[in-house]
N, C-alpha and C positions, 0 to 999 in steps of 0.2 A: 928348901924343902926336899927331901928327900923319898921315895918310892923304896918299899919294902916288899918283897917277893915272900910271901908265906900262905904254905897250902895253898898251891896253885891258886891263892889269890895274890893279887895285886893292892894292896892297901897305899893310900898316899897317906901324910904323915898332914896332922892337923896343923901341928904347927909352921908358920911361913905365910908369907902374905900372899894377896889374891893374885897377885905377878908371877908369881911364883906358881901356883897351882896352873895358872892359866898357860901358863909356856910348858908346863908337865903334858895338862892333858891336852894342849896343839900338839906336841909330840909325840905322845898317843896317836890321836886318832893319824896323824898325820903316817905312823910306824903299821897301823891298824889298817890303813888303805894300800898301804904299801903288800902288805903278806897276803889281802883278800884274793889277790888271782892264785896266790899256792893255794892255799886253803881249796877254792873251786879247782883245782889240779888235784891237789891230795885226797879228794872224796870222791873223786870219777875216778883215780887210779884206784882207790881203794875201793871200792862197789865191784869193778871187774876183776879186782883178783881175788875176792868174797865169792863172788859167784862162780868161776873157774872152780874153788875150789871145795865147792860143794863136795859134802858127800870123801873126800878125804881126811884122812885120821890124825898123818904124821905125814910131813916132807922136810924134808931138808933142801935147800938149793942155796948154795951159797955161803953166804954168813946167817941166813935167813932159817929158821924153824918154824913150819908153819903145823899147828895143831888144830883140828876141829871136832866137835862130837855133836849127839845128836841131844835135843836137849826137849820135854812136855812141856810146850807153853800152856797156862789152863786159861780157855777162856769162858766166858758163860752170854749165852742166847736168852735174853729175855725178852718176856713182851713188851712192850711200846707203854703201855699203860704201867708199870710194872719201873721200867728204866725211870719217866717221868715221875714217880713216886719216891723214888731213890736220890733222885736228882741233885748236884749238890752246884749254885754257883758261888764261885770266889773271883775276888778281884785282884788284879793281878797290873803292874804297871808294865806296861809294855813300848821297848825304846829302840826307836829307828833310826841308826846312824847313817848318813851318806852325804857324800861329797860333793859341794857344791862346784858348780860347772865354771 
């Protein structure tokens, strides 16, 4: 069975037995626990160079071009009774991976 990279997804291929899937995604999550401490490195280095660079336009440093602008976010203040009338829920599957000790 083979793993197909498209549009930054990740598709597995239907075809192949459940041997076969099942050794993909061990080496999944297995590649997936491995990257987790960059990933919590890449988003604390990237939050402080985010905020440093508040409020700059253009730099250059390096091989690195960093551009920022300023941008209306719109939001809207309603009342309470007002939001709850509006209210929409959806269900939503939600999926906790972690490694067992």
């Amino acid at each position: 069975m083979k793993s197909v990279r498209s549009n930054k997804k990740l598709k597995l291929s239907s075809k192949g037995s459940w041997a076969e899937l099942y050794g993909i995604l061990s080496d999944l999550l297995t590649r997936r626990s491995d990257l987790l401490p960059f990933v919590k490195e890449f988003n604390l280095i990237d939050k402080a160079l985010k905020q440093y660079f508040i409020g700059v336009k253009e730099c250059n440093i390096g091989n690195f071009k960093v551009k920022g602008k300023c941008e209306n976010i719109q939001t809207y203040k309603l009342p309470a009774s007002l939001k709850r009338k509006y209210a929409m829920t959806t269900k939503q599957w939600v999926i906790d991976i972690e490694e067992k000790k």
